[in-house]
C-alpha positions as CSV (number, residue, x, y, z in Angstrom):
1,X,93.5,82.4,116.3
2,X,93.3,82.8,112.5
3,X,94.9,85.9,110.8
4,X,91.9,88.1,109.9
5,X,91.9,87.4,106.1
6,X,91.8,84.0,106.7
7,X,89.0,84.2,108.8
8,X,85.9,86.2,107.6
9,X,84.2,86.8,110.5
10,X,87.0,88.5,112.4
11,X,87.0,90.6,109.1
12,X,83.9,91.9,108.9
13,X,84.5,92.5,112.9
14,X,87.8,94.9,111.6
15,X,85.7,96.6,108.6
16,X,83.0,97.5,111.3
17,X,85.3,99.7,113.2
18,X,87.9,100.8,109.9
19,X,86.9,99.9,106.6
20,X,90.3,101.1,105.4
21,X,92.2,98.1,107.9
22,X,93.5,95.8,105.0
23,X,95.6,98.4,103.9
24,X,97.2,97.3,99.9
25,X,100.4,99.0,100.8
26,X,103.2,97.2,102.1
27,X,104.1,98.2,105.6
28,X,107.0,99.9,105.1
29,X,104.8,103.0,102.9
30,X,102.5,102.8,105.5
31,X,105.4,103.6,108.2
32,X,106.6,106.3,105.9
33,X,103.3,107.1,105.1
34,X,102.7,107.7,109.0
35,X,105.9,109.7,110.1
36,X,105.5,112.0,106.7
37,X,102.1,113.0,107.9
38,X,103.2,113.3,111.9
39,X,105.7,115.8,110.5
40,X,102.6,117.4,108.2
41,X,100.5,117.5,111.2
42,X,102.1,120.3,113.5
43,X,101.7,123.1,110.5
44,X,100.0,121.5,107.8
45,X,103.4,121.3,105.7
46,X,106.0,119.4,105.3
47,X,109.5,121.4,106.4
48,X,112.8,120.4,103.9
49,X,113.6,116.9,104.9
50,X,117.4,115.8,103.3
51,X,117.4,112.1,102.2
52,X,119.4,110.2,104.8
53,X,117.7,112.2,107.8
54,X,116.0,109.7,110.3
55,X,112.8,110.4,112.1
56,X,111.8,107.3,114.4
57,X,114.7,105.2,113.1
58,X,113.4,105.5,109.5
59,X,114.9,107.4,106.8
């Protein structure tokens, strides 16, 4: 099987159900992206995160 960019039809199949799939940012701001708004989620703010504390294995 193709990767998806490579094959238009399975594209337009992935745009159908997210529009927003071919995400621009590299994976690793989308991982950070994610746990940042997990965290955001509970209370609708972000608590004091130190640099160097791990959530999931990322920092």
């Amino acid at each position: 099987m193709k990767w998806a960019a490579q094959d238009p039809e399975r594209a337009a199949q992935l745009t159908a159900i997210d529009p927003d799939w071919n995400c621009p940012w590299p994976l690793d701001w989308q991982r950070h992206h994610r746990v940042l708004a997990d965290l955001a989620d509970t209370d609708g703010q972000l608590p004091g995160i130190t640099p160097g504390v791990l959530m999931d294995g990322d920092e």
